[in-house]
N, C-alpha and C positions, 0 to 999 in steps of 0.2 A: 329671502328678505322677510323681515317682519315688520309690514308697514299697519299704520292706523286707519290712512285714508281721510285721514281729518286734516284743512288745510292747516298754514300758520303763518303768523306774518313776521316779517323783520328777520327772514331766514338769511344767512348771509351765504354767499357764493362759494363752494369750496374750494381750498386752495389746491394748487396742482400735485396731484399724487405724486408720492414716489413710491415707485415696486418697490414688494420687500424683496429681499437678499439673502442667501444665504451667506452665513459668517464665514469667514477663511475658517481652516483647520491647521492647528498646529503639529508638527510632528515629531516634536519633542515629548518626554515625559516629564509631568508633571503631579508633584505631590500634591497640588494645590485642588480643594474641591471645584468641585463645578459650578458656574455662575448659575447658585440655585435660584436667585430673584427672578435671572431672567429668564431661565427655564418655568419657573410655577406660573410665571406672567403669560410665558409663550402657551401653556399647559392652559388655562385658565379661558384665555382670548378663544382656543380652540375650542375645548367644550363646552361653553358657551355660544358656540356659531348661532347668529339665526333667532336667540331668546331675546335681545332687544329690541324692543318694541318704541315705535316712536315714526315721526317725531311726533308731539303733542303741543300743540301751543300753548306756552306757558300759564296763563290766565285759564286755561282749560282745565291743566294741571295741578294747579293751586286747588281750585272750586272740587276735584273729583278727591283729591287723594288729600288734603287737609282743608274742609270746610271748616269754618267760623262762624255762623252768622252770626253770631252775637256778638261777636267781639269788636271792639274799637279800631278802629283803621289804626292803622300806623304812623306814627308821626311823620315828617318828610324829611327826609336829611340836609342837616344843617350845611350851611357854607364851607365849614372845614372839614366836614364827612366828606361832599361832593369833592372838595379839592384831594383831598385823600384818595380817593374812588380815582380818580385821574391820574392822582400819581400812582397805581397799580399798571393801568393801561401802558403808559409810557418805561414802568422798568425795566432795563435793561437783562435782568435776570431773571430768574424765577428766588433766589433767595431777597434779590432789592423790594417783591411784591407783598412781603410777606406782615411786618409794621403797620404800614398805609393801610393793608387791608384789613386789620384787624382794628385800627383806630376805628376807621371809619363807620365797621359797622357792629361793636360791640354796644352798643348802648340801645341794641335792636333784639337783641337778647334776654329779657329780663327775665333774672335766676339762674342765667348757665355764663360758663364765663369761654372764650376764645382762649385754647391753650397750643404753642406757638409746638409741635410735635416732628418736627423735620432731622432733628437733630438728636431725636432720643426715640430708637425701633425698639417695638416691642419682642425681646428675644425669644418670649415662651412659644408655647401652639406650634402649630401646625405650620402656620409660615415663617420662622423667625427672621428676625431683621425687617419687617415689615412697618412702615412710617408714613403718614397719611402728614401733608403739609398743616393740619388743623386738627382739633378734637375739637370738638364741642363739649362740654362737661356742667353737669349740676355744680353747683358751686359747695354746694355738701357734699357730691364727691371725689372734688377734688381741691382741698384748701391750702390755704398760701400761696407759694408763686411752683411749683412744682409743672413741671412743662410736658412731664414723658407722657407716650404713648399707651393708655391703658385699654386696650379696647372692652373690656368687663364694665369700665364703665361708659364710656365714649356714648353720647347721644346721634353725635352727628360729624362725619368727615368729610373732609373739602383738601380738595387739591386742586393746585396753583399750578398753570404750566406758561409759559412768556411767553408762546405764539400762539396762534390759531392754527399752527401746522402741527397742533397737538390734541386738534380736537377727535375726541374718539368716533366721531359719526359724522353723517352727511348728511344734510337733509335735504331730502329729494325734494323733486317739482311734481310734488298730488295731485295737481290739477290738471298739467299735462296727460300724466301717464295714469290718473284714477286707481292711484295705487297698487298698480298692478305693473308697475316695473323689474325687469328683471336684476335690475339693481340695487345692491345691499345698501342697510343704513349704517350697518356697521364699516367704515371707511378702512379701507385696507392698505395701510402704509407702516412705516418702521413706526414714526411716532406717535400715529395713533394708536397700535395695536401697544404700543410700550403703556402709551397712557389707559386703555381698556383697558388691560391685566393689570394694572396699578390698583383702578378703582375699582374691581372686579377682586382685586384679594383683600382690599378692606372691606369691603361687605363680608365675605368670609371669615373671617374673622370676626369680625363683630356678632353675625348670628354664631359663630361657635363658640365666644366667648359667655353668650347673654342670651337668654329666654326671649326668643323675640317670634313675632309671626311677619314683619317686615321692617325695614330701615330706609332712610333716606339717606343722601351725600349730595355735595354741588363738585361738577369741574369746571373748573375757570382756566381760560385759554386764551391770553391773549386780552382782548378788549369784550373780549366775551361768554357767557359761562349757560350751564346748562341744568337742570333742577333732574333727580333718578331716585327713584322709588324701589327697591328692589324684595323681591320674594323668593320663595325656592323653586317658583318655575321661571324665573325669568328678571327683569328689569323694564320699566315702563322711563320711557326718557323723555325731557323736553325736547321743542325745538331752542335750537342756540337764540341766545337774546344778548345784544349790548346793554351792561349794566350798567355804563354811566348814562347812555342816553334814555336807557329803559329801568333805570335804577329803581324803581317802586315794586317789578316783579322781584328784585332782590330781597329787596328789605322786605317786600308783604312776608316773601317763603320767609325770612327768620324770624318775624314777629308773629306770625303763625304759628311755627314751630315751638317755639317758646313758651308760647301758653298754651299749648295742647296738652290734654293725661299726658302722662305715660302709653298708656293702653292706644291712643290715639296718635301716639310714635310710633308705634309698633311693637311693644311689650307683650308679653303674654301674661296676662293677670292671674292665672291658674298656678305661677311658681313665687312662693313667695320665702324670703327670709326670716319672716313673722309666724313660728313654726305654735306657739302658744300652748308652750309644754309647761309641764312645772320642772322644776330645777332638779326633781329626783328623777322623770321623768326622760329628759333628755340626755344625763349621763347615762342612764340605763343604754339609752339608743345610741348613744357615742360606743360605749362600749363593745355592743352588738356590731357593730359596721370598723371600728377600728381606729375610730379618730379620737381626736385628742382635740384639747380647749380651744385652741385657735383654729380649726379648721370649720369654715359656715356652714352649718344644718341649715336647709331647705326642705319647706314641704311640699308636699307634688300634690295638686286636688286631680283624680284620675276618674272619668268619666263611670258610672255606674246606675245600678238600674234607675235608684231611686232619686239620681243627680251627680253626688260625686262624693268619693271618700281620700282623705289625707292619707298621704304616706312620705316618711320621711328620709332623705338622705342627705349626701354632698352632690358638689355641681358633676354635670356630667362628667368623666375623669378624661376625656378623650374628643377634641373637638373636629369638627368635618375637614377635610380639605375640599372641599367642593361647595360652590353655591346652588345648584343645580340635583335633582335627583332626589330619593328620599332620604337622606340626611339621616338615618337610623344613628342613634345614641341609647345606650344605659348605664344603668345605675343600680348597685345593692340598694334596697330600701328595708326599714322597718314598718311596721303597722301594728296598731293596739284592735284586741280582740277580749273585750273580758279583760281587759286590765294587761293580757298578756303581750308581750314584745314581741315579733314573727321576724324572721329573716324574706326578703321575697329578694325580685327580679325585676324592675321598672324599664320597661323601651319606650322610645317611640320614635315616630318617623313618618311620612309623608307620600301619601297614597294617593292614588287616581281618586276625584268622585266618581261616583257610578260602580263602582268593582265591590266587590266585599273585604272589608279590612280583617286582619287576620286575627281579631276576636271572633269573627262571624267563623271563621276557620275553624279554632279551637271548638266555640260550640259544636258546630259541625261535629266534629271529629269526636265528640264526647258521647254523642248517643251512640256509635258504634264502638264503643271499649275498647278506642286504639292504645295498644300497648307502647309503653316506653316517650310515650310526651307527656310535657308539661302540665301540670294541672293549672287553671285558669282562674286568680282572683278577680278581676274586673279588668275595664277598658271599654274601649268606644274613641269615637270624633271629638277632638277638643272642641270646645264650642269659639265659634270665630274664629279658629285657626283654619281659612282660608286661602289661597291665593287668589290673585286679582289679574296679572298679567295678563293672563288669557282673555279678560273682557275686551281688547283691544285688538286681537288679532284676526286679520280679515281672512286668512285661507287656514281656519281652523284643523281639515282634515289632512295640510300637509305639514303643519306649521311644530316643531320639537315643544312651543309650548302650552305647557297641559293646566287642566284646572286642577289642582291637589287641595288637601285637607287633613290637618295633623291627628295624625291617631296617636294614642298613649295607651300600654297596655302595664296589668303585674302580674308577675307570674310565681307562681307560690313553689321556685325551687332556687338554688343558689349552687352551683356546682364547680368540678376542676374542667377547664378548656381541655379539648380532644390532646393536643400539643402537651398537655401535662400527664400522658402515662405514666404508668409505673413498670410497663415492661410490654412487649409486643404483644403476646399472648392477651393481655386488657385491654390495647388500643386494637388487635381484630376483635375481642368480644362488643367491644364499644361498637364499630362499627356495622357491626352484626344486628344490634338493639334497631339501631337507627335505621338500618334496612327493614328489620320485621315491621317498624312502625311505619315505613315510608310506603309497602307492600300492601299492607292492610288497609291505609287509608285511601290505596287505591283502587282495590279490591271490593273494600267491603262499603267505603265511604263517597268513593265517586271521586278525589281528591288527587290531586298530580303536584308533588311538593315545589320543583322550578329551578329550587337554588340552594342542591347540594354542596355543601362546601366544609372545611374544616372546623371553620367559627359555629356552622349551625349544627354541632355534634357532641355533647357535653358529657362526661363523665360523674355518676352519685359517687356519696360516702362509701357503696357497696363494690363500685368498678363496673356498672352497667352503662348503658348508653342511654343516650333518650334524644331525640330528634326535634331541635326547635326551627324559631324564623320560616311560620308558615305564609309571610305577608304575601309571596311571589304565588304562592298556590293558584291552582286553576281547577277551577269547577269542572268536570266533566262533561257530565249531563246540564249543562246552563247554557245556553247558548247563547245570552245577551251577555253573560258575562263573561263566556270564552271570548267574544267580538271586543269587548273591549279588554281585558287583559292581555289578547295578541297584541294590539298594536301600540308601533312604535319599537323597534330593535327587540334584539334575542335578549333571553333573562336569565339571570344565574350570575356565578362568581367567574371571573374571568379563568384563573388559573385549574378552575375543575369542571367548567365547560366543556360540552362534547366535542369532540372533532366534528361532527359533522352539521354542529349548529356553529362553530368557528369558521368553516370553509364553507358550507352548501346555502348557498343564498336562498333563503325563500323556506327552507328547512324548518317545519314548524317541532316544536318541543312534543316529544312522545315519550312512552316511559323507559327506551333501550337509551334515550339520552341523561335520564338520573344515575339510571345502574351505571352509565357509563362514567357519571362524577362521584360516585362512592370507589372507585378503582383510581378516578385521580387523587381522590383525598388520602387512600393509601400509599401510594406511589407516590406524592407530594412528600407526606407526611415523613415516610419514612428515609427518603432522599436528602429531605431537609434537619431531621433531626436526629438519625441515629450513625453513630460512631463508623467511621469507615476508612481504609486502609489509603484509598483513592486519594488523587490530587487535589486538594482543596480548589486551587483553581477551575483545573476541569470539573469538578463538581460544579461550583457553584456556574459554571458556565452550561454544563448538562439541565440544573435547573430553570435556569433561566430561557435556553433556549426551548423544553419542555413546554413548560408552563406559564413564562411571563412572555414571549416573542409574541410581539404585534405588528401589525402593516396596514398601509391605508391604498385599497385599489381606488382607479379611476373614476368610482363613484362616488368615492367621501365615506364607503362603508368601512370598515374596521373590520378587520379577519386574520385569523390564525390559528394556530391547533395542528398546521403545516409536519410538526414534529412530532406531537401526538399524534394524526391518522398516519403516517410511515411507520412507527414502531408498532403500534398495533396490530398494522396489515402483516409488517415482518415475521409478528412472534417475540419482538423482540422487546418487551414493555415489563418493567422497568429493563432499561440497556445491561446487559451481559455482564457487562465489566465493570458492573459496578457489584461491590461486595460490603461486605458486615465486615467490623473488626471484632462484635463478637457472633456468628453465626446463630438465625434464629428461622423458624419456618415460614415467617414473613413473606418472604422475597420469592419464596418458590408459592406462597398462596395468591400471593397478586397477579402473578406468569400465568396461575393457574384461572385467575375470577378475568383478566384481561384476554384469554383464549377464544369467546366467543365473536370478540370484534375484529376477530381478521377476515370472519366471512364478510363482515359490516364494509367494511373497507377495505375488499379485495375483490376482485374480479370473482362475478358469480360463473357458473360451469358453463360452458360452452356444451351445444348438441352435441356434441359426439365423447364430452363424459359423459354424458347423461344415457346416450347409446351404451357407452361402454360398460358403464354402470346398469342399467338392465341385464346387458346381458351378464356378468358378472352375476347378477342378483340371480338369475335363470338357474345357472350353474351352480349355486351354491345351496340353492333351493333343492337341489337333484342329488345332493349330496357327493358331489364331485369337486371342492374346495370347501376348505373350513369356513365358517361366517368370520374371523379374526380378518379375511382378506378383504373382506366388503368396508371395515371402518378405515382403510387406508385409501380407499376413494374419494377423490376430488367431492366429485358430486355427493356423497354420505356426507363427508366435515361438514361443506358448507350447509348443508339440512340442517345439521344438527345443532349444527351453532347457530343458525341463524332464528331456529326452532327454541334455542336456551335465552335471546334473546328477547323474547315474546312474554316473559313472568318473570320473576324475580325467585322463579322458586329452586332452579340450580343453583344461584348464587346464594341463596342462604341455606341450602345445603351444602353445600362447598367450604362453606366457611365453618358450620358446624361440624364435618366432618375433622376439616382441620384442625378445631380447638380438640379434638381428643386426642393429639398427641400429644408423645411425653417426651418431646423435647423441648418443650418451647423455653427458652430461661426463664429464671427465677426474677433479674434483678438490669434488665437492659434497656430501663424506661428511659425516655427523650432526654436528649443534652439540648446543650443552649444551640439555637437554632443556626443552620449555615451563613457564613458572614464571610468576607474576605480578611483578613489579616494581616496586618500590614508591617512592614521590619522597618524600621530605622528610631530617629529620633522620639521622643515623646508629642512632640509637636505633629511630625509625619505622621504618627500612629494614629492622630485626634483628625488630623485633615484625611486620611485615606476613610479613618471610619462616617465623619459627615458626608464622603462621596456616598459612601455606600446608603444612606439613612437618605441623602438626598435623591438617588435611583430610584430608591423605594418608594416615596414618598410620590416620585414621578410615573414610575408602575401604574400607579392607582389612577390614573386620568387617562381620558380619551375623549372622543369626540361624540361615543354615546350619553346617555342619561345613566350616570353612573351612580352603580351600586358600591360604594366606599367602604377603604376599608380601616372603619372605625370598630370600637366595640362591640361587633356582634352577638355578643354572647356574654352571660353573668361571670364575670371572677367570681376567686375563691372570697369568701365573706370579707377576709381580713387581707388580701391583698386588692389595689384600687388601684396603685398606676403600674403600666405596662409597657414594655418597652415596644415603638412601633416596627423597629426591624426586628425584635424577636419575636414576637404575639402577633401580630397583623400584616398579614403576606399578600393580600389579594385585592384585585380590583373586583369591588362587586357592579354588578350593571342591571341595572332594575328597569 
């Protein structure tokens, strides 16, 4: 429960739950995709458990999160607004509420106009089909009678439901229970939790469409509606209020709203369209990045020492699925230096306060001449880009939400995704780079990288590696900030997570669990991308159950890697049967870097190897058995491996050894990445493939503080959109 502890009045009594259900299953086949709404809805409610905060009494809510004090009170509603307001309460439907409501209170508005959006979803992003009963819209950005769903420009969305057995929350008795009830505010029934993931994917959407640091929305249920603020830790919600009888907290929120900045909507005033080039100028930088006349240049003002420096690009190309987490996005940018144009790298993303954002990394890492990372143009804390959630919540050290603060970093390289080799033999050299840098910054910098993964492994013009996304990093030697970077859930990217930070509760991140995600990244990598004889089905079922299989135990924890620690302890990582269709030394160097984690996750030796093993070692010492007999002991393997374990420096010998031979091919770089395939009609083919993009899409969510998987890493200069099933495979979890 995420209560305020602040009372409220005019709370109404909630109506009688009803259990959710699971849906029947059909056991037919069907071509038709899966009801993705209701799965991202269901997706959505869940990883959000616990971040709504509330209730707040409306008057409370108004004063903290859009004060006015200068501003004119709001006129009262007139005779025909009220009658209007009434006839919402009494609609029979939820499309009959939809007129009256907007009669009545558009003239509360002034300069945005009420655009009627129920009938026209917005196809693009991340959700498509997504349709918010309202938009709110600048009248300059959206002119004429034009109705659809834009959320790029949407100021404000509002949804309409016809009962109050649709309201998403409850709002408890405070004063009884002193806020310490063990019961949630988030109300759990079919129609609430439908209406939560409703208004829970419009906010997502809207921050992934638009530069924002926070948004507002109203739900209307019935005779009653509710005011939500929401951030990327969470959501701050009213208590429920009757708007006909308490109709002034209405109208104040939208005449408030109205004449508030931008910036005091929740805009981020550091991105702007107003790029203030000259005309030769910015075709230069169109040219440089790949666009063409119609696509908007935006400049990015990015935190630095002496304030802040421009750089310029397009919008993010890839928006979040999640509202929740740090929301990492980038961007190719240019920058002028001396007149001259530069290619760079622009992220940013949403970090604990108190921890070190991963500019403070990068310097770090600079005084020890770590090889093969990124060189560092600037970054820092966007200024006001805060969350707020957190001020509200009274059991802060059990409670998912956190205080964050938007970092923005650029990085002065622009390169090809690990996924884009040109033949095995460069995707192990690559991953070879990205070890020696990962190694030495442990070694010589104090520095433990967190969140091995595919995306954070980039390939130069040359075909070396170089190892970014040190945001997860953890101090060593820091103790205040080891304390607060442990907590709260395991860190890294789901699908290259160790087995034993998957399954072992309580398992804190050491370094035999990175080496362990540079051997899933190969074993991913190469499962997923390189040409093979094998069953496309079974394949893509081998990878799945690998690397994307999740489960939720009796705690609400999330765990798996089930199939990862069995093959490993077996020997048998990547599986046997699976083969090349052109034969490369790949598959026997992964068998080979995956060899030491079968002591990891197998039974260590019992006394009487260990007996057996002395004595062995006696006799061999006496020259009566060769030493060849000693390394087939139980008790030697497990030493040894558990002994190679302990540094990173077998495994990047191991891999170096391997790059010198001379078989590795010439010409056997990545194909387009594992998909299902689907036979029949052209129809069938379009609906098997949005099952497949819909999975994926569902992959990426869980009940943690997820690490997404968006753009992690620079494209190539001149390519910007990505497909998300073939370029973005993983759940990250921050």
């Amino acid at each position: 429960m995420a209560s305020t502890g602040e009372s409220s009045s005019n709370v109404a009594a909630p109506p009688p739950s009803t259990p959710v259900r699971q849906r029947s299953r059909t056991n037919y086949f069907t071509t038709a995709p899966p009801p993705l709404q209701y799965k991202m809805k269901t997706t959505l409610v869940d990883e959000t458990k616990d971040r709504y905060v509330g209730p707040v009494a409306p008057k409370q809510f108004l004063d903290d999160y859009l004060p006015c004090p200068d501003l004119e009170p709001a006129p009262p509603l007139e005779e025909g607004e009220r009658s209007k307001l009434e006839e919402v309460t009494k609609a029979a439907s939820e499309k009959a509420m939809y007129l009256p409501f907007k009669d009545a209170l558009q003239r509360f508005v002034t300069g945005m106009k009420f655009a009627d959006t129920s009938k026209d979803p917005a196809e693009d992003g991340i959700l498509p089909g997504t349709k918010p009963d309202f938009c709110l819209y600048l009248d300059a950005e959206n002119p004429g009678s034009h109705e659809g769903t834009n959320f790029s420009a949407a100021e404000l969305c509002i949804e309409l439901k016809p009962t109050v057995s649709y309201d998403p929350f409850q709002d408890l008795d405070l004063k009884a229970n002193k806020g310490g009830s063990s019961a949630s505010f988030e109300k759990d029934t079919v129609q609430a939790n439908e209406t939560r993931g409703q208004i829970t994917s419009y906010a997502v959407r809207q921050f992934g469409s638009q530069y924002r640091f926070f948004a507002f929305s109203v739900v209307v249920f019935g005779n009653r509606a509710r005011l939500i603020r929401w951030d990327r830790s969470g959501a701050v919600v009213s208590a429920s209020f009757d708007y006909c009888k308490e109709s002034a907290i209405l109208v104040d929120f939208l005449w408030r709203f109205a004449h508030m900045s931008p910036q005091e909507r929740g805009h981020d005033p550091t991105v702007s369209p107003n790029t203030n080039l000259s005309e030769e100028t910015e075709q230069k930088i169109r040219e440089k990045l790949g666009l063409n006349a119609e696509d908007p240049l935006r400049v990015y003002h990015v935190p630095d020492e002496d304030g802040s420096r421009p750089f310029y690009g397009r919008h993010f190309p890839r928006p979040n699925s999640s509202l929740i987490g740090r929301s990492t996005r980038t961007v190719p940018v240019c920058y002028l230096v001396g007149g001259e144009i530069r290619l760079a790298f622009l992220k940013e993303y949403w970090g604990l306060v108190g921890v070190r954002g991963e500019v403070d990394v990068y310097k770090h890492l600079e005084k020890f001449d770590i090889p093969h990372i990124v060189p560092l143009v600037c970054g820092g804390e966007v200024r006001d880009g805060e969350t707020r959630t957190h001020e509200r919540v009274n059991n802060k050290d059990s409670s998912p939400v956190m205080h964050l603060c938007l970092h923005r970093l650029v990085l002065a390289f622009v390169g090809r995704q690990l996924t884009e080799f040109k033949c095995t033999k460069e995707l192990a050299q690559a991953v070879l780079h990205a070890m020696e840098a990962h190694w030495q910054a442990y070694e010589k910098a104090g520095v433990l990288h967190r969140d091995i993964s595919v995306n954070n492994i980039l390939i130069d013009e040359n075909g070396n590696g170089v190892l970014i996304d040190w945001e997860l990093a953890l101090f060593l030697n820091d103790p205040i900030h080891t304390t607060v970077a442990k907590r709260h859930d395991r860190t890294g990217t789901w699908q290259f997570i160790s087995a034993a930070l998957l399954t072992r509760e309580g398992h804190s991140h050491e370094l035999a669990d990175d080496i362990e995600s540079f051997v899933h990244v190969l074993g991913w990598t190469v499962l997923s991308y390189l040409p093979s004889p094998m069953d496309i089905i079974k394949r893509t079922a081998m990878v799945s159950l690998l690397y994307d299989h999740s489960f939720k135990v009796t705690t609400g924890q999330e765990e798996g890697g089930l199939a990862k620690e069995e093959m490993l302890r077996s020997g048998n990582y990547p599986p046997e049967r699976f083969t090349l269709t052109e034969p490369s030394p790949i598959l026997e160097l992964i068998r080979e870097l995956a060899s030491p984690f079968q002591a990891r996750y197998g039974k260590a030796p019992t006394e009487a190897d260990l007996e057996a093993f002395k004595l062995i070692n006696t006799v061999v010492a006496n020259g009566q058995l060769p030493k060849e007999v000693l390394y087939n002991q139980r008790a030697h393997q497990y030493e040894l491996r558990m002994s190679r374990l302990s540094s990173s420096k077998w495994f990047l010998g191991t891999i170096q050894d391997a790059l010198q031979r001379p078989d590795w091919p010439a010409k056997d770089g990545a194909g387009r990445r594992l998909t299902i395939s689907a036979e029949g009609t052209a129809r069938q083919k379009q609906l098997a493939e949005q099952r497949v993009q819909a999975e994926a899409i569902l992959v990426s969510a869980s009940s943690g503080p997820l690490k997404r998987p968006d753009v992690a890493s620079p494209p190539r200069a001149q390519q910007h959109k990505r497909s998300r099933v073939d370029d973005e495979p993983e759940r990250r979890i921050a």
